[in-house]
C-alpha positions in Angstrom: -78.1 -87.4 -106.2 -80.3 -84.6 -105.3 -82.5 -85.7 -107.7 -83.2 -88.8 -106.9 -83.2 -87.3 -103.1 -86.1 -85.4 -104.1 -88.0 -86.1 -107.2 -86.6 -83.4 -109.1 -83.5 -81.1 -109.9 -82.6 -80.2 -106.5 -84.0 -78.6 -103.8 -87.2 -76.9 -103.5 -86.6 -74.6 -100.8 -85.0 -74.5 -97.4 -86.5 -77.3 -96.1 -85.4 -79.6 -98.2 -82.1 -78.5 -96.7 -82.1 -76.6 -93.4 -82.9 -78.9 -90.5 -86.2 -78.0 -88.7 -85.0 -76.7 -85.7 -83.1 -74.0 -87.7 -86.1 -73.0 -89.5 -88.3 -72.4 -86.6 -85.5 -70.4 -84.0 -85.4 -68.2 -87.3 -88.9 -67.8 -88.5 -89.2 -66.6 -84.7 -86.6 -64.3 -84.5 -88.1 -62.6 -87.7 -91.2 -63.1 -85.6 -90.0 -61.2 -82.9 -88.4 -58.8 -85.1 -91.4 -57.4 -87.2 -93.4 -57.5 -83.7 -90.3 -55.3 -82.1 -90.0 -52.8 -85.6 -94.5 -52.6 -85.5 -94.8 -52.1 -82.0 -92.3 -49.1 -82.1 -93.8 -47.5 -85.3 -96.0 -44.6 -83.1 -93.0 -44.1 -80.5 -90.8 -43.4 -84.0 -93.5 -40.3 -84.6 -92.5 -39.1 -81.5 -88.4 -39.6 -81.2 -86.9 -41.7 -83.8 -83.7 -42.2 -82.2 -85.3 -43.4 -78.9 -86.7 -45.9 -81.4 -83.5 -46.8 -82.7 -82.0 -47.0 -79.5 -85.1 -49.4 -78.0 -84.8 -51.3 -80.9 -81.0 -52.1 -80.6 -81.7 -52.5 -76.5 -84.5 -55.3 -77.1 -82.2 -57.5 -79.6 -79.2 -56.4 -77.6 -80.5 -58.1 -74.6 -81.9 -61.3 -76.5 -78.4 -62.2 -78.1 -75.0 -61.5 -77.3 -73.7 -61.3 -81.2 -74.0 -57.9 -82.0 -72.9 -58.0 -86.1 -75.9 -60.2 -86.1 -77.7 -57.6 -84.3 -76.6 -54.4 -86.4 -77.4 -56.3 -89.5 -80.8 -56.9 -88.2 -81.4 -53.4 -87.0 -80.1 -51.8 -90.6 -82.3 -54.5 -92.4 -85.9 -53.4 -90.6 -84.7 -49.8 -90.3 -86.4 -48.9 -93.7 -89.2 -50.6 -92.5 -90.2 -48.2 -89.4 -89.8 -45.0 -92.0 -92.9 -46.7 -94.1 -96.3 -45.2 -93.2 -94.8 -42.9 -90.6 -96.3 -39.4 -90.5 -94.4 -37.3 -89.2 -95.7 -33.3 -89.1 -99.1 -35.2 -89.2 -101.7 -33.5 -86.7 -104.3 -35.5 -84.4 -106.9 -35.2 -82.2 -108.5 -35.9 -79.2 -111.6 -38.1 -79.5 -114.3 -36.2 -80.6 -117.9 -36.6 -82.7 -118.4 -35.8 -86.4 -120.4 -33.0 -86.8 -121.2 -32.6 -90.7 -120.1 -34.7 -93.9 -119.5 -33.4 -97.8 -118.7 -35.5 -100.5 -117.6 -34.7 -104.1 -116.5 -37.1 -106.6 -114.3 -39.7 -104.7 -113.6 -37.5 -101.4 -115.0 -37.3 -98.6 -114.6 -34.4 -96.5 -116.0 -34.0 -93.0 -115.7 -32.5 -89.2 -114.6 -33.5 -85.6 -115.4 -31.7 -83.1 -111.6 -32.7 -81.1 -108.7 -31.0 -80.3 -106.3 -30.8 -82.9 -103.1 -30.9 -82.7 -100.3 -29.7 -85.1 -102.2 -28.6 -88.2 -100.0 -29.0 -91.7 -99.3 -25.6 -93.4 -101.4 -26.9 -96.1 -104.6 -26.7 -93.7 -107.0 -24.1 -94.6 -107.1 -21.3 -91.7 -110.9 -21.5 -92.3 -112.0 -25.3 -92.1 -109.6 -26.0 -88.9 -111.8 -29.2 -88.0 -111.8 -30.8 -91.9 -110.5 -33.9 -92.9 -110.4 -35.8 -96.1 -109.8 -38.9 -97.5 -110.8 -40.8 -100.9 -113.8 -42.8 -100.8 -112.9 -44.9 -103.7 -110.2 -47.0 -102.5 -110.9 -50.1 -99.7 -109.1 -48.1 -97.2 -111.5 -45.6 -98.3 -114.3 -47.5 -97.9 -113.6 -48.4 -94.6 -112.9 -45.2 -93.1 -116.7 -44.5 -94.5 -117.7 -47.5 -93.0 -116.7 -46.5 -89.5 -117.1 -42.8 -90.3 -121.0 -43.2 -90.5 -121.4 -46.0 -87.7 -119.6 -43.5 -85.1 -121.9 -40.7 -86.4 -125.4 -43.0 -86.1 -124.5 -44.2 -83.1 -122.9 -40.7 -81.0 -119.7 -42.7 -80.5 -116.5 -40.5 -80.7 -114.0 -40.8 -83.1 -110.2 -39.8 -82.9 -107.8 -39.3 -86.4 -104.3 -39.6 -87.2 -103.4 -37.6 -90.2 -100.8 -37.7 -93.5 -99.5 -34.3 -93.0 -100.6 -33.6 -96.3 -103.8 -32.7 -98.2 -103.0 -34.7 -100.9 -106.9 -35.2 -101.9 -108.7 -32.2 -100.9 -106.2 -29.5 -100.9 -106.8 -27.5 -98.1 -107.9 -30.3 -96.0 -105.1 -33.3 -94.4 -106.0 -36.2 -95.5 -106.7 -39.4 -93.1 -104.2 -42.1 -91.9 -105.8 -43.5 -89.3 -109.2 -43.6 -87.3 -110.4 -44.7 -83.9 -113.6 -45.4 -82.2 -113.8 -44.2 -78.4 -113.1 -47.5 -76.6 -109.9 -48.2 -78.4 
C-alpha cells in the first residue's frame, strides 16, 4: 500500500509520514536549541556550569517535561565542548604592529593587552600570534589581518591555547575589528 501511496517502496522521509505541524514545532525547538547551545558557547569559557545551569533554566521554562528536557541538554552537551578554548589568552583591541611569514604561517604583533598567555608562549615575543595562511580560515584571518593594518583599525584576538603552528607563538581562534 505504501507503494502505491507514494510511487515507490515506502516512505521517503518524515514527511511522507509526520503530519506538518509536527515537523515544524520540532524543527523549531532544534531551532531554538542550537541558538540556546551557540549563544552560550563564550559564557562556557568563562563557567561551564553556569552554562549548564542557563541552559537547563531556558528549556526548563519553555516546557514542563523535564526527561524531554535532560535528554535534550545531554544531546547538545558535546556540542558546547567543540571549538571551546579554554586556557586560551585574549586581548584588548589593539593595532598590528609588524608581520612575518614563513612557509604557510603567518606570525605577527598587537599592540593590546593580553590576557592569560599559554605556557607554550615565548617569554620573548609576548605580543606574537600565529596562524596558518594556507587554509580558508587562514586566508581570511589574512584577509582582515591586512585591511585592519591599511586602514589603522584595531583588532582584538581570541586564541587556541596552543601554539600548534609556530611553536612558541598561540595560534589564532578568532579575530575582531574595532566596531564589533
Amino acid at each position: 500500500m505504501a507503494a502505491s501511496m507514494h510511487g515507490h517502496d515506502g516512505p521517503r522521509d518524515i514527511t511522507d509520514v509526520a503530519p506538518k505541524s509536527l515537523i515544524s514545532t520540532t524543527v523549531r525547538e532544534i531551532a531554538v536549541t542550537a541558538s540556546v547551545t551557540v549563544a552560550l558557547l563564550p559564557r562556557l569559557r568563562k563557567d561551564a556550569s553556569a552554562s549548564a545551569t542557563a541552559i537547563l533554566m531556558v528549556h526548563g521554562q519553555r516546557r514542563e517535561n523535564w526527561g524531554t528536557t535532560m535528554k535534550r541538554f545531554l544531546m547538545a552537551l558535546p556540542l558546547l565542548f567543540i571549538g571551546t578554548n579554554a586556557g586560551a589568552s585574549t586581548t584588548n583591541y589593539g593595532y598590528v604592529t609588524a608581520f612575518l611569514q614563513a612557509g604557510g604561517v603567518v606570525m605577527f604583533y598587537q599592540d593590546g593587552d593580553r590576557s592569560g598567555a599559554p605556557s607554550c608562549q615565548g617569554a620573548d615575543v609576548p605580543k606574537r600570534w600565529a596562524f596558518d595562511a594556507s587554509t580558508g580560515a587562514g586566508h581570511a584571518m589574512l584577509s582582515i589581518l591586512l585591511t585592519a593594518y591599511a586602514q589603522h583599525r584595531t583588532v582584538k584576538i581570541v586564541g587556541t591555547g596552543a601554539c600548534s603552528v609556530q611553536g612558541d607563538t598561540e595560534t589564532v581562534f578568532l579575530l575582531a575589528t574595532d566596531g564589533i
